[in-house]
C-alpha positions in Angstrom: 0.0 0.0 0.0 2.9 2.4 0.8 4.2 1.8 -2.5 1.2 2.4 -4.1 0.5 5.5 -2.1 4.2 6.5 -3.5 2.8 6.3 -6.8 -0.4 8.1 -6.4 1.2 10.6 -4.6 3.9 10.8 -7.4 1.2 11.4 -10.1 -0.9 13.8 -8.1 2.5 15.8 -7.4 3.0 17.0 -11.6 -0.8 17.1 -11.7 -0.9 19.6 -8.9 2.3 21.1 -10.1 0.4 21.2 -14.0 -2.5 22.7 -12.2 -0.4 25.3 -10.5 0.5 26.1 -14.0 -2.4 26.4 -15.3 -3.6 28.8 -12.4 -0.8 30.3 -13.0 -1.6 31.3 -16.5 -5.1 31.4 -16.4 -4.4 34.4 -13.8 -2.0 36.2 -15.9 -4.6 36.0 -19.0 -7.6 36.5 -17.3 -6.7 38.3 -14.0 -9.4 38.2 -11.1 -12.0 40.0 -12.5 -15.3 39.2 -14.8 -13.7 36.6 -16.9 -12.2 34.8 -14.6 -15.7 34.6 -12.3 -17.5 33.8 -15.6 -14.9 30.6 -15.7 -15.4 29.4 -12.3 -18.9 29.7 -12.2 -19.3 27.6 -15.6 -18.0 24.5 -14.3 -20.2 24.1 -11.2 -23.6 23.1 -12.6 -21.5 20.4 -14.8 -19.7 19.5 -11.6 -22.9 19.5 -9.6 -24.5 16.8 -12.5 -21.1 14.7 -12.5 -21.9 14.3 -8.3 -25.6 13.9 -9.1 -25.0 10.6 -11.3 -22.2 9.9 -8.8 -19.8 9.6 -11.0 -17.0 10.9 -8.6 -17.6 7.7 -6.6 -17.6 5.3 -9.9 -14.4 3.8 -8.5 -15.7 3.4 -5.1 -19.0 1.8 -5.8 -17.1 -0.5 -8.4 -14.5 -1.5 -6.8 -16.0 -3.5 -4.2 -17.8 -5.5 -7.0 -14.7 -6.2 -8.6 -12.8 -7.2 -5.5 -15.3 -9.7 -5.2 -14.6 -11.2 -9.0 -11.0 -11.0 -7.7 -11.2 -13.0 -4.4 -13.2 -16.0 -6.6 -10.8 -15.8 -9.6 -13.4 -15.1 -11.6 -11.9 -13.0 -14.6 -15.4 -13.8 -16.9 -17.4 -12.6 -13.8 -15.3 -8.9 -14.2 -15.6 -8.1 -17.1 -19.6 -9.5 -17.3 -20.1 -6.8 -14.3 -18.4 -3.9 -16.1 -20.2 -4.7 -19.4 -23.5 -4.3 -17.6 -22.5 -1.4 -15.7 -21.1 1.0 -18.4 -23.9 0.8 -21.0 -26.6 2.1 -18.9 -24.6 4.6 -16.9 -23.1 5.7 -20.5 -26.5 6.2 -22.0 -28.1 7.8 -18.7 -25.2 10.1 -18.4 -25.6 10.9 -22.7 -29.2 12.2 -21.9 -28.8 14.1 -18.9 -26.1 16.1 -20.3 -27.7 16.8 -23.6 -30.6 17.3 -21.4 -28.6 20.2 -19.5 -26.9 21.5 -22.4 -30.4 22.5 -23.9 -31.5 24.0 -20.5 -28.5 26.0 -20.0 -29.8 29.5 -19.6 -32.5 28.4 -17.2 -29.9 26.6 -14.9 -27.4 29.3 -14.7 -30.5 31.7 -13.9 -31.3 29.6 -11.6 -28.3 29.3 -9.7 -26.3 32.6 -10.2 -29.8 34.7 -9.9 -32.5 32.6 -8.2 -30.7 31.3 -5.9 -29.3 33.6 -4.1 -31.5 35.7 -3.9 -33.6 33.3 -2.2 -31.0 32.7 0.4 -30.7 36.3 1.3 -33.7 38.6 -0.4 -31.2 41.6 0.1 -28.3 40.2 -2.4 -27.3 41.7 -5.5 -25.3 39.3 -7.7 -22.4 40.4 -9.3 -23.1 38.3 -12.6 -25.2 40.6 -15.4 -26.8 39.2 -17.7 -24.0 39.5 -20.7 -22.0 37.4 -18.0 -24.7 34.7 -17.5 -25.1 34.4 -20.7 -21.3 33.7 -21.5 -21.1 31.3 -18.3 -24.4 29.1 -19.8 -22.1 29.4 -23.4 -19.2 28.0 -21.5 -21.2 25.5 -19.7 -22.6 23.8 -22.7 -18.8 23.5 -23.5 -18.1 21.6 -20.5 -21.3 19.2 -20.0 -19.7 16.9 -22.6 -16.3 16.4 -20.7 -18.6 14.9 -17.6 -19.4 11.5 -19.8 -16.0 11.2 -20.5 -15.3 11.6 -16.4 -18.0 8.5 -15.5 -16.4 6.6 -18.5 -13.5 7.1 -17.1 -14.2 6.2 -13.3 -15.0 3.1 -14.6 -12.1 2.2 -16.0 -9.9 3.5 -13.7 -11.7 1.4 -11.3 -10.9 -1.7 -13.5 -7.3 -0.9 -13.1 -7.3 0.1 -9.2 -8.8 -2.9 -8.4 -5.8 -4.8 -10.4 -3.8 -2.6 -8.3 -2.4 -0.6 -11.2 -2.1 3.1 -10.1 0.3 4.8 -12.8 -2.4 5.6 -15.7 -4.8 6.5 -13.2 -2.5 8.9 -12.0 -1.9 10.1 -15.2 -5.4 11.4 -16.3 -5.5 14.5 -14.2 -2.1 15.6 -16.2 -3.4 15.2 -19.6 -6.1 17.2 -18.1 -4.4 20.2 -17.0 -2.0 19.9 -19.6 -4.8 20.5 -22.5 -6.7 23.2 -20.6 -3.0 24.8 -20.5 -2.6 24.5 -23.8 -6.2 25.7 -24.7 -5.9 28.8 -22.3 -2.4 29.8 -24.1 -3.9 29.3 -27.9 -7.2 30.2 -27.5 -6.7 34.0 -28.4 -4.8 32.7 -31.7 -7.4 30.6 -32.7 -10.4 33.3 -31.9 -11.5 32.1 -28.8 -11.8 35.2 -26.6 -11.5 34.9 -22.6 -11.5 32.3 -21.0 -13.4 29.8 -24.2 -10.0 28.4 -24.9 -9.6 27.2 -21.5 -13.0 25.4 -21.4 -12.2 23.8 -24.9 -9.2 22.4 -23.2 -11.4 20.8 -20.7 -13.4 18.8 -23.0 -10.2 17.5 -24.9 -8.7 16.9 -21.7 -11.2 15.0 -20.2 -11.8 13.2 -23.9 -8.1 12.2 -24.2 -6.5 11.8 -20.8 -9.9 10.9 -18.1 -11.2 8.4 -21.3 -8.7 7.6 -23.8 -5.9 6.7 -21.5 -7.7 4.7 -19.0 -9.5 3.2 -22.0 -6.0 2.2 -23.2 -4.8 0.9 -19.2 -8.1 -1.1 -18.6 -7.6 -2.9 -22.0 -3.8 -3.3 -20.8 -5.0 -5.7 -17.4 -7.6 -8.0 -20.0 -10.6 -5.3 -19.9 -13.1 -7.0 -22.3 -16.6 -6.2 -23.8 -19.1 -8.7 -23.4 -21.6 -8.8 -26.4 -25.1 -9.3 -25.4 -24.6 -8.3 -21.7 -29.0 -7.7 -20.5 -29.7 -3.7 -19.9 -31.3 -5.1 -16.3 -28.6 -7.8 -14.5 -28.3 -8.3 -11.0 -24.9 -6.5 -10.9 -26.5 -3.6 -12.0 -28.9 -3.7 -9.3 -26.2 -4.5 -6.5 -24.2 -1.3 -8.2 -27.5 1.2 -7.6 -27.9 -0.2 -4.2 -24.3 0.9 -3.5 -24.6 4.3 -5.7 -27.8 5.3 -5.1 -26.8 6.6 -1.0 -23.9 8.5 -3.2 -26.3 10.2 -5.4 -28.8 11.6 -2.7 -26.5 12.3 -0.3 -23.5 15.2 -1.9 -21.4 15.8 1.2 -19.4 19.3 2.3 -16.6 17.6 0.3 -18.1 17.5 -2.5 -20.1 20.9 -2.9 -17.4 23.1 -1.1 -16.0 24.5 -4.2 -19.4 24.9 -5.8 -20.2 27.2 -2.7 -17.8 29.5 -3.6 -19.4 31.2 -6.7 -22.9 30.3 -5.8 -22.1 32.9 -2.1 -19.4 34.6 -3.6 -22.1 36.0 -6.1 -23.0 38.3 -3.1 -18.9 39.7 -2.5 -18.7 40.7 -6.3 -16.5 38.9 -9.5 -12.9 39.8 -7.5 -14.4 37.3 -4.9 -15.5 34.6 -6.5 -12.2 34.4 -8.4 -9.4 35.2 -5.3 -11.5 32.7 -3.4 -11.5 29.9 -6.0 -7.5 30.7 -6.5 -6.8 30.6 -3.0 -8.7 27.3 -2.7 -6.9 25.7 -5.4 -3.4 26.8 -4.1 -4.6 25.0 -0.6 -5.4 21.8 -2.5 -2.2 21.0 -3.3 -1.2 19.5 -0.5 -4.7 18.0 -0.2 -4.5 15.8 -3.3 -0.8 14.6 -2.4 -1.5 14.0 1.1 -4.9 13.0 1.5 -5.9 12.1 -2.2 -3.0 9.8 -2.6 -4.0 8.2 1.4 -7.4 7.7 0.1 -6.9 6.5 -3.3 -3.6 3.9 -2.3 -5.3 2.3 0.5 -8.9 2.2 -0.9 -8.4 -0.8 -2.7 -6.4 -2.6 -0.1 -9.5 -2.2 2.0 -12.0 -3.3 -0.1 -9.9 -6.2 -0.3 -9.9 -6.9 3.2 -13.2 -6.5 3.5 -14.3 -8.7 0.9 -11.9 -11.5 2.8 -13.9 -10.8 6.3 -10.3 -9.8 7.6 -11.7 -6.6 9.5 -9.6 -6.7 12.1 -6.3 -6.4 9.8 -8.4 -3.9 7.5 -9.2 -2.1 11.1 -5.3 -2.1 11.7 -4.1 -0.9 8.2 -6.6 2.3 8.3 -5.7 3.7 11.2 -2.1 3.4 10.1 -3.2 4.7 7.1 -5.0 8.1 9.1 -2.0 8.3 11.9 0.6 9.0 8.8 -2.1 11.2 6.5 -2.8 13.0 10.4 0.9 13.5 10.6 1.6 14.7 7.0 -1.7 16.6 7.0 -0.5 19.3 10.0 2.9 19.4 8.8 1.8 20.9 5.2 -1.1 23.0 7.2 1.6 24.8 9.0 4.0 25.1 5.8 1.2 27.0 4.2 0.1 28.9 6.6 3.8 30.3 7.2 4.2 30.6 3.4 0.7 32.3 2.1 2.2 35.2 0.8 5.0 34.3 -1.2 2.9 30.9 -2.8 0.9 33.0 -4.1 3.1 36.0 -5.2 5.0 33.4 -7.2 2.1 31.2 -8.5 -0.4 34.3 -9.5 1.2 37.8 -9.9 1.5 38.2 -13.3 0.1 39.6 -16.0 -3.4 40.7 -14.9 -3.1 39.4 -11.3 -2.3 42.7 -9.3 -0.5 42.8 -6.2 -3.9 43.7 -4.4 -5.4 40.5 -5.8 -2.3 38.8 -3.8 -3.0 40.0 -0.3 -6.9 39.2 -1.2 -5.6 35.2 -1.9 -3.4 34.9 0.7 -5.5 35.7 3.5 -8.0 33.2 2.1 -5.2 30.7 1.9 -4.2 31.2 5.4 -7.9 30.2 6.6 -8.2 27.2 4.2 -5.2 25.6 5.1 -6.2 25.1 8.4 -8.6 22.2 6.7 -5.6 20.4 5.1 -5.3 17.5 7.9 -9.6 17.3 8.1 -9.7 16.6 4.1 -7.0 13.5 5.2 -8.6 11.9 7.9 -12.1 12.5 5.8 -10.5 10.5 2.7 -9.6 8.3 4.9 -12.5 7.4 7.2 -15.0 7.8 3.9 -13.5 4.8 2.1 -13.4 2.9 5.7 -17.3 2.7 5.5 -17.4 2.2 1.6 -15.1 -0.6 2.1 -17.7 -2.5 4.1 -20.2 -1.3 1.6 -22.1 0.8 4.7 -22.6 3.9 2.1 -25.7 5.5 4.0 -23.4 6.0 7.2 -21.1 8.5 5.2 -24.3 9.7 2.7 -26.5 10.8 6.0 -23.3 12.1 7.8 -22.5 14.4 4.8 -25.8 15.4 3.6 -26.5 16.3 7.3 -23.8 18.7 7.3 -24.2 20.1 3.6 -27.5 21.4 4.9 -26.3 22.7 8.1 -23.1 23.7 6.3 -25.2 25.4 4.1 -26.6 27.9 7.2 -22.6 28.4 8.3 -21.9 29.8 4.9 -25.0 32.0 5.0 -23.8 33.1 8.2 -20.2 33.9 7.9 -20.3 35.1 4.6 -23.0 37.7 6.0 -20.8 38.5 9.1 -17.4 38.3 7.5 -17.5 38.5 4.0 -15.1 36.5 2.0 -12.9 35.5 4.6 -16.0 33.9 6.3 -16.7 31.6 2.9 -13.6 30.6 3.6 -14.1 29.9 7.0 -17.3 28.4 6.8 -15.3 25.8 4.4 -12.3 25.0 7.2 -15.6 25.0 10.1 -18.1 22.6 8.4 -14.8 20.1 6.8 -14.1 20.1 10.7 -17.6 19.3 12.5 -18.1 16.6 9.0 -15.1 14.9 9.9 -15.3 14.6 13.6 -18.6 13.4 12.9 -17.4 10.4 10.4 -14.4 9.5 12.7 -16.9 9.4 15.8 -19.2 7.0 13.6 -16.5 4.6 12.2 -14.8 4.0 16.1 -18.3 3.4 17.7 -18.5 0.2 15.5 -18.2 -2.7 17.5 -15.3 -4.9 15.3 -13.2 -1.6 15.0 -10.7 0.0 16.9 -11.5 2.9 18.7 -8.8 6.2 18.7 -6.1 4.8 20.1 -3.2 6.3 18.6 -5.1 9.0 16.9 -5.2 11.2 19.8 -1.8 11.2 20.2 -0.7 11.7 16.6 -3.2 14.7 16.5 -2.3 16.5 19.7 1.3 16.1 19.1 1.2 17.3 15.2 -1.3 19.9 16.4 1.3 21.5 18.9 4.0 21.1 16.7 2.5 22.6 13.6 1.0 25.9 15.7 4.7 26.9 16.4 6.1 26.0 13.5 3.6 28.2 11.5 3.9 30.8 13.9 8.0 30.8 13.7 7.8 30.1 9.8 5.5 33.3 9.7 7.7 35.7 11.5 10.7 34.7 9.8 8.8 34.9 6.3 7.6 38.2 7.1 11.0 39.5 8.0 12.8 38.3 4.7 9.6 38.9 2.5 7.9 42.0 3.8 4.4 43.1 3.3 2.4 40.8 0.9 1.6 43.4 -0.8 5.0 44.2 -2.3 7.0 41.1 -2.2 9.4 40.6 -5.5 9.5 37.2 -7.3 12.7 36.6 -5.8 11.7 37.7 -2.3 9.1 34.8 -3.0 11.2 32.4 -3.9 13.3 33.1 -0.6 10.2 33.1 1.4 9.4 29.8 0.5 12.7 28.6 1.3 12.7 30.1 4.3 9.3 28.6 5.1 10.6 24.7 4.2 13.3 24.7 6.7 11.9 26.2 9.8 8.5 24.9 9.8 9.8 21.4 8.9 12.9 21.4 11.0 10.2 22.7 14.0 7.5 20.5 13.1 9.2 17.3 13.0 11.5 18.3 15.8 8.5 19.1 17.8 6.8 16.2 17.1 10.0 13.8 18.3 10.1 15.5 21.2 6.8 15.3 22.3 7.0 11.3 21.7 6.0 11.1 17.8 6.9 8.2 16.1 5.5 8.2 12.4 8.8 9.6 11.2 11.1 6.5 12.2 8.3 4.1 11.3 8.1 5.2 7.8 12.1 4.8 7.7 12.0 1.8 8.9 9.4 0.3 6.7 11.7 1.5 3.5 14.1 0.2 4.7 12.1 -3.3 4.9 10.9 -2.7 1.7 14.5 -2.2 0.3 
């Protein structure tokens, strides 16, 4: 599983690196204004659809059913179950998109307009109507792309359950990589804005989500099965598992849809320096607790399958102890380095220096939920191991709703700075709630160890951000006017006192996940 996790966490490392990038330039081409709002916004009603059919759990609904085929030998039995899976999830997926594409207009009026003004009668929405209308022309660009994501859930699936991880890990690159390259050519090939960025999606999600994983599943013996029923019993067994998934969207899940939907009420510059500080904060979320998730997913599933629960018991709280220890480690990195991340990821171009202080101070609040999105990845894909889906599902939805009110409230009381707060506050009360849930169960450990690891990474990050941030300050200056070099130093600067703090403070209050993870390389050598 370690090794794995290595390789998930390699891939997600250039993805998030790519992504950067493309931040990077999208900032510099469209600033943090109108058109990069009208960008942002256009993706969450596709997003919101691609939860709906839960598609972003494709892998963890079909994975267990695999597993299963896997523990029996059954390779006929596999590819049988994928067969009847993907044709009518394909075809319902087809119609609701074209569906949604025809419908555009209404939706984004409904969202961007409707909505918000129903949550607080007082709003005005920064969006016009020349804006909505570019953001429903956008979002007919995108709908396609979300096919290509269920497809290719599915087969990455095929291939995590074979316990192939490399061309998995390899989709979200191709992704970024196109909407780069569609972002950079758009204005030579007439597409004004940000239209060439959104093309890139679609080819990116078409080549590297589909193609490639099209290309890996065929790789471990993926085969069609001709004449495959449209009603099987697999297919029923897959809704019973989906079906919680698809009711119940979870804080995780809608968090970055909440940004423009209450941003609407702060104005464009909002919307945007909140989605950019969000992205800079995951990160270190998708190599920490992304890779934990995805690496020891299968592993579990396997386990579970076996009835070994008390070994599958063992291996995830090892699994949350190091994603804990790695989680606080990065929060307090980020937190120290805010300022310079963003000076050297963003300022450029159209991204003034005022748009910096505006990110980093939103940065400094979300990455205080970097070790909660690790245990959460974690904990979730305990209970979906054991196939107990509603536990998660009623969990979540209970605190999208209530989350829901936070964000009303904050963002009310506190403008943007309380979106990103109500983010870092409901991630925290979801996840307690999950980890409470998962240790109450009767053939499962209970925190032991967990405590521990938290209160000492907890101690040791708070001083470590807080030496990391007085020393960044002194070499950086204000946010406001630090140089690109000055950046570069600060985050320097940053890497060697908060780790050298961190992990010194951790030893010293009794810590041990450092020396365990050298020992077990060394086994593994």
């Amino acid at each position: 599983m370690g090794r794995a996790a290595l390789i998930v966490s390699a891939g997600i490392l250039v993805s998030r690196i790519l992504g950067l990038v493309r931040e990077s330039v999208m900032a510099a081409l469209l600033g943090a204004g109108t058109d990069a709002a009208v960008y942002v916004a256009a993706f969450a009603i596709p997003d919101v659809l691609y939860y709906l059919m839960a598609g972003g759990y494709l892998s963890i609904t079909f994975i267990p059913i695999l597993s299963r085929h896997l523990a029996n030998d059954d390779e006929a039995g596999q590819w049988r179950s994928f067969t009847a899976i993907a044709k009518p999830v394909t075809a319902a997926m087809v119609l609701i998109t074209g569906t949604a594409m025809v419908f555009s207009n209404q939706l984004v009026d409904a969202v961007y307009v409707t909505l918000p003004r129903l949550l607080d009668s007082d709003a005005t929405v920064a969006l016009g109507p020349s804006e909505l209308a570019q953001v429903a022309h956008l979002t007919r660009i995108v709908l396609p792309a979300q096919t290509f994501f269920m497809l290719g859930s599915l087969l990455a699936a095929v291939q995590y359950a074979h316990r192939r991880f490399a061309l998995p890990s390899l989709a979200p690159l191709v992704y970024n990589l196109a909407i780069i390259l569609g972002g950079a050519l758009g204005p030579s090939l007439g597409l004004a804005g940000p239209e060439g960025f959104a093309w890139g999606a679609l080819a990116g999600a078409a080549l590297g989500n589909f193609g490639l994983q099209l290309y890996g599943a065929r790789k471990v013996g993926l085969r069609w099965v001709k004449g495959v029923a449209w009603r099987t019993p697999v297919m029923g067994e897959y809704l019973r598992l989906a079906i919680p998934l698809m009711l119940g969207q979870s804080i995780a899940v809608l968090d970055a849809q909440f940004i423009p939907i209450f941003g609407q009420t702060l104005g464009e510059s909002a919307i945007s320096q909140l989605y950019y500080g969000r992205r800079l904060n995951m990160f270190p979320v998708g190599i920490i607790a992304q890779a934990a998730g995805v690496a020891a997913y299968p592993y579990l599933a396997r386990l579970s399958e076996e009835g070994k629960l008390s070994e599958m018991s063992e291996v995830l709280t090892k699994a949350l102890r190091y994603t804990i220890f790695a989680g606080f480690g990065a929060a307090a990195a980020v937190y120290a380095a805010a300022a310079p991340a963003v000076r050297l990821a963003y300022q450029r171009g159209d991204f003034l220096s005022s748009d910096t202080v505006a990110v980093a101070a939103a940065l400094t609040v979300y990455s205080l939920s970097i070790p909660l999105w690790g245990a959460h990845q974690v904990y979730s894909r305990g209970f979906y191991a054991r196939r107990k889906m509603w536990t998660p599902v009623a969990i979540g939805t209970l605190w999208t709703v209530a989350g829901a009110g936070i964000y009303w409230w904050l963002v009310r009381s506190y403008g943007a700075i309380g979106l990103a707060t109500a983010s870092v506050v409901t991630m925290a009360l979801y996840t307690l709630h999950l980890g409470t849930a998962w240790h109450r169960q009767r053939d499962v450990s209970g925190f032991q160890g967990l405590l521990g690891v938290t209160g000492r990474s907890a101690l040791s990050a708070a001083a470590a951000a807080a030496a990391g941030l007085l020393v960044v300050k002194l070499v950086t200056g204000p946010a406001g006017s630090i140089s690109q070099l000055g950046s570069v130093a600060g985050l320097g600067v940053a890497t060697i006192i908060v780790g050298g703090i961190f992990l010194a403070g951790t030893r010293l209050l009794g810590g041990t996940e450092m020396s365990e993870l050298r020992a077990s390389r060394r086994v593994s050598d």
